[in-house]
C-alpha positions in Angstrom: 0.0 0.0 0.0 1.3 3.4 -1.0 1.7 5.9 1.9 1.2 9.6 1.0 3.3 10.9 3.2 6.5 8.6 1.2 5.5 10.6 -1.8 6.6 13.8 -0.3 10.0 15.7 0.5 9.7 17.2 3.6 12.2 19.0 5.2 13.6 22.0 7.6 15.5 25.0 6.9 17.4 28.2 8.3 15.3 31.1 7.0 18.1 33.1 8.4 21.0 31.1 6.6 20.1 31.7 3.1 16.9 32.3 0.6 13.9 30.2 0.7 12.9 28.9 -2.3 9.1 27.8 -3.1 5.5 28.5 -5.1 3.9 30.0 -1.6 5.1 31.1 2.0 3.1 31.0 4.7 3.3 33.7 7.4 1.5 33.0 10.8 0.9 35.7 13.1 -1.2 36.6 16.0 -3.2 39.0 17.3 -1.1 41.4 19.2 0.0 42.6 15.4 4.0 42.2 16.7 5.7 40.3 13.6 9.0 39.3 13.3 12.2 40.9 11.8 11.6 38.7 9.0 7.9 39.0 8.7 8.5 42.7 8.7 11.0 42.7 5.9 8.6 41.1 3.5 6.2 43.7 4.9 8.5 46.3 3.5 9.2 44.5 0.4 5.3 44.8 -0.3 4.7 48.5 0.7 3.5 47.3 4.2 0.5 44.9 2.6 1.1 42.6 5.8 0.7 45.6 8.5 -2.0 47.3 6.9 -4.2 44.0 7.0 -3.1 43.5 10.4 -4.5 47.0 11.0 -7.4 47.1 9.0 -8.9 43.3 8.7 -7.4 41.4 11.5 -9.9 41.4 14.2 -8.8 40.6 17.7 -9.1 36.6 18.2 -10.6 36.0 14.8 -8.5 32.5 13.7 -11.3 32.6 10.6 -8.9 35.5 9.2 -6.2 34.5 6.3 -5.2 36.8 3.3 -3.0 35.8 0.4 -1.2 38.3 -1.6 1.6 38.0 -4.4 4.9 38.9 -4.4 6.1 41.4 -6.0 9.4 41.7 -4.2 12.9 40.3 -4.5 12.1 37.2 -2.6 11.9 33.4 -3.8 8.3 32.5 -3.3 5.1 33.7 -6.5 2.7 34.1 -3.5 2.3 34.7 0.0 -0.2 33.2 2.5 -0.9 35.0 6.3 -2.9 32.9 8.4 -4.3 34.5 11.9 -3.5 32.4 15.1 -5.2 34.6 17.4 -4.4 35.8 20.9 -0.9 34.3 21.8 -2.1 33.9 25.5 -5.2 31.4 24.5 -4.3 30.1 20.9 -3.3 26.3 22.9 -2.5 23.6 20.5 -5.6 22.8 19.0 -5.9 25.9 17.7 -2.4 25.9 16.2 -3.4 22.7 14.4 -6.4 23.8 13.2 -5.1 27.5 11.6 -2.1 25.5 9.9 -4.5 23.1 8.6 -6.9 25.0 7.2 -4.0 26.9 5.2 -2.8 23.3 3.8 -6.3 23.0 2.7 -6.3 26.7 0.4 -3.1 26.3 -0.5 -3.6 22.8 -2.0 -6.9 24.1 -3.6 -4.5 26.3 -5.6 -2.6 23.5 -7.2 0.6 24.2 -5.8 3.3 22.2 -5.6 5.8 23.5 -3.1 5.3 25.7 0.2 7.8 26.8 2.6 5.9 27.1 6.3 8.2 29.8 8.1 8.3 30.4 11.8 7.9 34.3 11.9 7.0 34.5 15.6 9.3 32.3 18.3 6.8 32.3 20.6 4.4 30.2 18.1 4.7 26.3 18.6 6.3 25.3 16.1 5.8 21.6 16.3 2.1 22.1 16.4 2.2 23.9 13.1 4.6 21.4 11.5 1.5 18.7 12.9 -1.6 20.5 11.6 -0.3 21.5 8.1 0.4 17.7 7.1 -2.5 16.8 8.8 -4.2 19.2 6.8 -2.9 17.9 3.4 -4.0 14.5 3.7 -6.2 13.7 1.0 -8.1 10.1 -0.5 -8.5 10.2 -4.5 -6.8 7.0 -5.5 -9.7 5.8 -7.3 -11.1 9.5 -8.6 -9.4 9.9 -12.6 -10.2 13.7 -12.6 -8.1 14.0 -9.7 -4.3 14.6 -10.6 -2.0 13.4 -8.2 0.8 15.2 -9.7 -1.2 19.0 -9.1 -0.9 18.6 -5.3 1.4 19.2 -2.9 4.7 17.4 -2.7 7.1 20.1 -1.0 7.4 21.3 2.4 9.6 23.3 3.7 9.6 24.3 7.8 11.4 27.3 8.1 13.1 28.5 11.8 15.9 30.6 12.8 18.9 28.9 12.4 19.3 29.2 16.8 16.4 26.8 16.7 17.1 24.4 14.2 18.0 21.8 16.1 15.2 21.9 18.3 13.1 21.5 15.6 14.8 19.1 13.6 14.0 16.5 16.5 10.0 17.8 16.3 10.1 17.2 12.5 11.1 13.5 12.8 8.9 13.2 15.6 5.8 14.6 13.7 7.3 12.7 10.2 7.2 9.5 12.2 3.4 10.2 13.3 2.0 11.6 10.5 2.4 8.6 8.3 1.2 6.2 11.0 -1.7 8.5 10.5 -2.2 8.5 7.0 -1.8 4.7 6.8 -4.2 4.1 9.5 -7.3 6.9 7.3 -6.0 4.9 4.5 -6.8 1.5 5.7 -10.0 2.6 6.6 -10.7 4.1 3.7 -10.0 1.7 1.5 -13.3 -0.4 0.4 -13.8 -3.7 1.8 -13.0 -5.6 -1.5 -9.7 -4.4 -1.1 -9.1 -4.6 3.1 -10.0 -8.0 4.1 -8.2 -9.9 6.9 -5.6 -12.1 4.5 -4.7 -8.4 2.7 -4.9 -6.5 5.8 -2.4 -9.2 7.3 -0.1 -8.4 4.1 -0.2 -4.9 4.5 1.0 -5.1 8.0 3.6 -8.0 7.0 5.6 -5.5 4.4 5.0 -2.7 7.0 6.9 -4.2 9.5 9.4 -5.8 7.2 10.8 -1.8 7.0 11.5 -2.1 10.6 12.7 -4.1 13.7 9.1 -5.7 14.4 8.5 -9.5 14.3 5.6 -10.6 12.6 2.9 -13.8 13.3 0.2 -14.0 12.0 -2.8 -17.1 13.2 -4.6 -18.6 10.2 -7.9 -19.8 10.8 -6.7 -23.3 11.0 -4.5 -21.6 13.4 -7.1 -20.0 15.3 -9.0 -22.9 15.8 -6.5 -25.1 16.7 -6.2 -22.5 20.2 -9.8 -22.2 20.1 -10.8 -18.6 19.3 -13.8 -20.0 18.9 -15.7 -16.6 19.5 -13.5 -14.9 16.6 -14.2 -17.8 14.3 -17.9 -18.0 15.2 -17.7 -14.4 13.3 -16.1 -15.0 10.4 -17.3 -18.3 9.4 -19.8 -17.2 6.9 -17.1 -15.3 4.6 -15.1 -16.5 2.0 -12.4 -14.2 3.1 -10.6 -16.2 6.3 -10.1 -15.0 9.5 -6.9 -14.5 11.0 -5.7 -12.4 13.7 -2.0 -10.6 13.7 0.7 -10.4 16.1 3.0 -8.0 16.4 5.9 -7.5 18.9 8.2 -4.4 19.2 10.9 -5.1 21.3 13.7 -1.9 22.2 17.2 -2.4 22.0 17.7 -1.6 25.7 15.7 -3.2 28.9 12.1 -1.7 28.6 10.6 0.3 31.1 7.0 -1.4 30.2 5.5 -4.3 28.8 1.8 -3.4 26.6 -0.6 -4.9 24.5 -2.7 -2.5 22.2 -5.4 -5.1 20.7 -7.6 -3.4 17.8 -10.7 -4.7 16.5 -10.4 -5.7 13.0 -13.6 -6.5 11.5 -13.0 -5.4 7.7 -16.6 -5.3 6.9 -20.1 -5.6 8.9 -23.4 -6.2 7.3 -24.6 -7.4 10.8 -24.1 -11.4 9.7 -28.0 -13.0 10.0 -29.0 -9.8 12.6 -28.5 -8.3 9.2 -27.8 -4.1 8.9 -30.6 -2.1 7.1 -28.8 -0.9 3.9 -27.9 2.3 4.9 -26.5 1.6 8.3 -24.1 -0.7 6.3 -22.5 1.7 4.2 -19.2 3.1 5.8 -19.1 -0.6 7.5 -15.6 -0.6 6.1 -14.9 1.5 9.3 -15.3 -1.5 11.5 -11.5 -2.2 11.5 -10.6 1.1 12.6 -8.7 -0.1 15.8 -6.9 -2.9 14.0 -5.5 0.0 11.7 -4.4 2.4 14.8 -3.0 -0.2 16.1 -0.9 -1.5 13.4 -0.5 2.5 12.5 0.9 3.1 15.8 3.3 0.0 16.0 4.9 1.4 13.0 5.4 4.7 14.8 6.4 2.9 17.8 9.6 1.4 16.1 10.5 4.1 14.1 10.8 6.2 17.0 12.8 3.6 18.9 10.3 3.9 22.2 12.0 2.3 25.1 8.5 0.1 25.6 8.0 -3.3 24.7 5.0 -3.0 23.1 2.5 -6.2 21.3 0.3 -4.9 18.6 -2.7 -7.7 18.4 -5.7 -7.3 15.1 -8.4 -9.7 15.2 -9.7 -10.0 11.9 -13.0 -11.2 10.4 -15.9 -10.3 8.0 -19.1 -10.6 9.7 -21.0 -12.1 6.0 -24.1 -13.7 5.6 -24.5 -17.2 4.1 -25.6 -20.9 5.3 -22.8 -21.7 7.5 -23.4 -18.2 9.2 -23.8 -18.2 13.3 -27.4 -17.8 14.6 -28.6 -16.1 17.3 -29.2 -18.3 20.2 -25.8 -20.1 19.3 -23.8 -20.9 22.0 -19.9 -20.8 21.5 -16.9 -21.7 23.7 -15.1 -18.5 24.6 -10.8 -19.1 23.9 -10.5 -18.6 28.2 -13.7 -21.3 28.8 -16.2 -19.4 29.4 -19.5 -19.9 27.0 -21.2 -17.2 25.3 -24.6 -17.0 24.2 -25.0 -14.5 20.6 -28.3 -13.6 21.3 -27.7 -10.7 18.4 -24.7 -11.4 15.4 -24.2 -7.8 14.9 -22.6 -7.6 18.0 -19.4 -9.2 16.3 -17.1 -7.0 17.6 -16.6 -7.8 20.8 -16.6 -11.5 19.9 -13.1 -11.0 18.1 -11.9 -9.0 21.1 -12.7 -11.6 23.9 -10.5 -13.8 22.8 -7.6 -11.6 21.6 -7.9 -10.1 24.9 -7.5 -13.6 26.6 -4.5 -14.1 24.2 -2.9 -10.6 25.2 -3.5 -11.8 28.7 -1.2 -14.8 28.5 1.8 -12.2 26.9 2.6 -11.4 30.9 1.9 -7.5 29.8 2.0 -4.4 32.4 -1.3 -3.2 30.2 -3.7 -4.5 28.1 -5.7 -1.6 25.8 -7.8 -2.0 23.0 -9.6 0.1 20.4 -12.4 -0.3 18.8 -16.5 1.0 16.7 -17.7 -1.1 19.1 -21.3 0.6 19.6 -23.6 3.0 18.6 -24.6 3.9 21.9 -21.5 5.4 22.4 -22.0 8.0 19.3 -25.3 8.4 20.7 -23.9 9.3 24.5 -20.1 11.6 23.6 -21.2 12.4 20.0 -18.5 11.8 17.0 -15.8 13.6 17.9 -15.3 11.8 21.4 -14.1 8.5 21.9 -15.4 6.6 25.3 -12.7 5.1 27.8 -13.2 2.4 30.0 -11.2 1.4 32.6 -11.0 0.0 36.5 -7.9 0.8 36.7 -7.6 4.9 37.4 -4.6 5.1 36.6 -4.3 3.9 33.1 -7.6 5.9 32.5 -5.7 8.8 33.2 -2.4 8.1 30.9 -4.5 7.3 28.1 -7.2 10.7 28.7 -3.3 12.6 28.9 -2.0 11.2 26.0 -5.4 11.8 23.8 -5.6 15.6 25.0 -1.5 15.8 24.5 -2.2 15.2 21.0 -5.4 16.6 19.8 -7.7 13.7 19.9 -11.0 13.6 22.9 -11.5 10.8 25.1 -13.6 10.5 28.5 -13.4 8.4 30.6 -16.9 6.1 31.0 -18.0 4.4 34.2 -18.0 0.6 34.1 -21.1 0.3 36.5 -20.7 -3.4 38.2 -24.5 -3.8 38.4 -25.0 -3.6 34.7 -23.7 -6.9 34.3 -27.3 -8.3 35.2 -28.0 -7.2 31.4 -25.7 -10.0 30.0 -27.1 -13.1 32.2 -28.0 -15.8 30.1 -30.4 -18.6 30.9 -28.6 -21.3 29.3 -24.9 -19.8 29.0 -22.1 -18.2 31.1 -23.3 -14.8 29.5 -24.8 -13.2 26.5 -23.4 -11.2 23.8 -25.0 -8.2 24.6 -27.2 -6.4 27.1 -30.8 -4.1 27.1 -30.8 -0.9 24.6 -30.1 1.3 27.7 -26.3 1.8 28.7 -25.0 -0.6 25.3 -22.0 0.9 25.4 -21.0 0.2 29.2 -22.1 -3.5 28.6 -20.2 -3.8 25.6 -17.4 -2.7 27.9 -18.4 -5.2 30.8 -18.7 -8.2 28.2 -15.0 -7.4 27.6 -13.9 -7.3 30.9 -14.7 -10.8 31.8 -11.8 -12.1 29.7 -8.8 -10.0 31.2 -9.0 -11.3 35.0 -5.5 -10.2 36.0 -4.0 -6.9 34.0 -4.6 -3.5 34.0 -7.3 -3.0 31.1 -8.5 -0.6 29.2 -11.4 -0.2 26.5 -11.7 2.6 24.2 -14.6 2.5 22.0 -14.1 4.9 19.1 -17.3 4.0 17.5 -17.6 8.2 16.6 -14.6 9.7 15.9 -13.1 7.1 13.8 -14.8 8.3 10.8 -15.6 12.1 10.2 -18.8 12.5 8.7 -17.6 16.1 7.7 -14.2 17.8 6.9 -12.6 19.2 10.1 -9.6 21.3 9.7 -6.7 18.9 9.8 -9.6 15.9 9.3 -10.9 15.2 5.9 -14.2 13.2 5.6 -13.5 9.9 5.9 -10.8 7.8 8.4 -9.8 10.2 10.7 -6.7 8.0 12.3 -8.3 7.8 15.6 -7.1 6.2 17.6 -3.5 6.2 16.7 -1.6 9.4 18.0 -3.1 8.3 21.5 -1.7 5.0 21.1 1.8 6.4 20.1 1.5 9.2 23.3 0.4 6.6 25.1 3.3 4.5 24.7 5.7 7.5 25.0 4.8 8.5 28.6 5.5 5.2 30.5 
């Protein structure tokens, strides 16, 4: 699979240490209308264009404000781009995203091919800007003709004084390193499922990791059976396309401070098996192996950053299909850890895959387990789809993993898993059912889960809504947004 971001020539520069050569620049400023000594030269150069907007048009926090205007100085660039970050003291890192993204966006929709990004104010974040603006130029059109690959961006420059280059050299491999775990992770769940289905998913992630110092398994369903993930077979029985489930395993080069799992849901496509989806809940089903991408997303970022965490990246794959040999509800099936399982509804697949690669994370003597994945509606229906639920006894790891989503842009809240819920999932003839009432689905989802990690400190992220933006967000196109991968990758970072 061809990564976007490989496409690209990204790199950083001294704006002080020679000219700057591209089609556009892009100035940021902020509100207090104080602009560099370089910023101010280009002013000059321009008869003062950039201070008379700043006096005329730039209203207080206003981040909506951006003007371009063309050179017609002695400087290297055909046009000039000045976005507003507005006031310094509450612009926080969101908002530094958002203002670079949302230039990536008009700049691209100019068809320009090369844009140096210079650092005009040293109080601005740099690294944030560096984040949002590839974030921002992410785009999908692989199978569009009457898009041209070749009109979009392919250059980026990230220009800093020459004191700060180093500095920033270190962000730029950090946010290099991320941002293509990203796009690989919106491109897997883009991609239709006629493409992504377990055996090519398990490809992709076999010549991922081949780049890097990963060790790859990966459990056929002969396999699977044979250690009796019975629940994740139970799934994927009716497809032609096999399940399988991947296994991952980072290890550093030095002692690790920490052992984890990250387990993603991988189910490539979901029509609901024989609790069949109405036809338009089914379209974007291709979503359903979100997790499984930010996990194998983030265990590439994981390695190229050389993280000092041993870290296990776990997909459980499956299509939930329809056809004669499809499970039932009512069937009863023998959990991987014992326990028995009553599917009183097929659509509730998900967390059939997860049970038992939770029980098989479990046996991998980790200090944490934590798994992502669209595992319910109800959880769109509670934190909307920009929030993903988090679910955890353990307050602790709820905490790292709410730090390491806000660290890095993405919204998680913590959920309660209410102990008297479980009355939902008693079955009459099994150990439990598959899923609870229609009130609270998302906590019982979340207490199914629980009863196959008895030891380890567990966490459960359902990122049922943010996984897929329904609209274009600044530094999110429609489509996968890559959730949950940055907090993975954070995640990882601050043990």
């Amino acid at each position: 699979m061809k990564n976007l971001f490989d496409q690209w020539n990204v790199s950083l520069a001294a704006m002080d240490k020679g000219p700057l050569k591209a089609d556009v620049c892009v100035i940021p400023v902020y509100a207090q209308k104080k602009v560099s000594p370089w910023v101010q030269a280009i002013d000059k150069a321009h008869d003062g264009i950039i201070s008379s907007w700043l006096e005329s048009s730039y209203v207080g926090e206003d981040r909506e404000k951006s003007m371009f205007f063309v050179n017609k100085g002695d400087l290297a660039f055909k046009d000039f781009l000045v976005i507003s970050l507005g006031d310094a003291k509450k612009a926080g890192q969101n908002e530094i995203r958002n203002a670079f993204g949302k230039a990536s966006k008009l700049i691209s929709q100019r068809g320009y091919k090369s844009v140096a990004v210079v650092h005009g104010d040293e109080k601005i974040p740099f690294e944030y800007a560096m984040d949002g603006f590839l974030l921002g130029s992410y785009r999908f059109s692989k199978y569009k003709e009457d898009v041209k690959q070749s009109q979009s961006l392919q250059t980026f420059i990230f220009a800093t004084s020459h004191k700060n280059k180093k500095t920033y050299e270190k962000h730029l491999s950090h946010t290099c390193a991320t941002t293509r775990a990203i796009f690989l992770a919106r491109d897997l769940v883009n991609e239709p499922g006629n493409v992504v289905y377990p055996e090519s998913f398990a490809s992709i992630a076999k010549n991922e990791t081949a780049k890097r110092k990963i060790t790859y398994k990966v459990l056929s369903a002969a396999e699977l059976k044979k250690q009796n993930f019975n629940l994740h077979l139970a799934v994927g029985q009716a497809s032609d396309k096999q399940p399988c489930l991947v296994h991952l395993h980072y290890k550093p080069t030095k002692k690790a401070k920490k052992k984890v799992a990250l387990v993603g849901k991988g189910i490539t496509f979901d029509t609901g098996g024989l609790s069949l989806k109405p036809p338009t809940y089914m379209v974007s089903m291709k979503t359903d192996m979100a997790g499984a991408a930010g996990v194998l997303a983030a265990m590439t970022a994981i390695a190229d950053l050389a993280l000092p965490v041993e870290v296990h990246g776990i997909m459980a794959l499956a299509e939930n299909a329809v056809n004669g040999n499809a499970t039932r509800p009512d069937d009863v099936v023998r959990a991987r850890n014992g326990k028995t399982v009553e599917i009183e509804n097929t659509d509730a697949e998900g967390r059939l895959v997860l049970a038992d690669a939770l029980h098989y994370a479990e046996n991998l003597g980790v200090d944490y387990i934590v798994d992502a994945a669209t595992l319910t509606g109800a959880c769109v229906i509670a934190l909307g789809d920009e929030i993903f639920a988090i679910y955890s006894k353990d307050a602790k790891l709820a905490s790292l993993i709410e730090n390491a989503a806000s660290d890095v842009g993405d919204k998680g809240w913590r959920m309660p898993l209410e102990e008297s819920y479980k009355s939902q999932l008693k079955s009459d003839v099994a150990d439990m059912k598959n899923v609870g009432g229609r009130e609270g689905g998302s906590i019982t989802a979340a207490l199914f889960l629980s009863n196959f990690v008895e030891k380890t400190a567990w966490a459960h992220l359902d990122v049922a809504g943010p996984a897929r933006a329904s609209r274009e967000f600044d530094t999110i196109p429609k489509g996968g947004s890559g959730v949950p991968t940055r907090t993975f990758i954070r995640f990882v970072e601050t043990l």
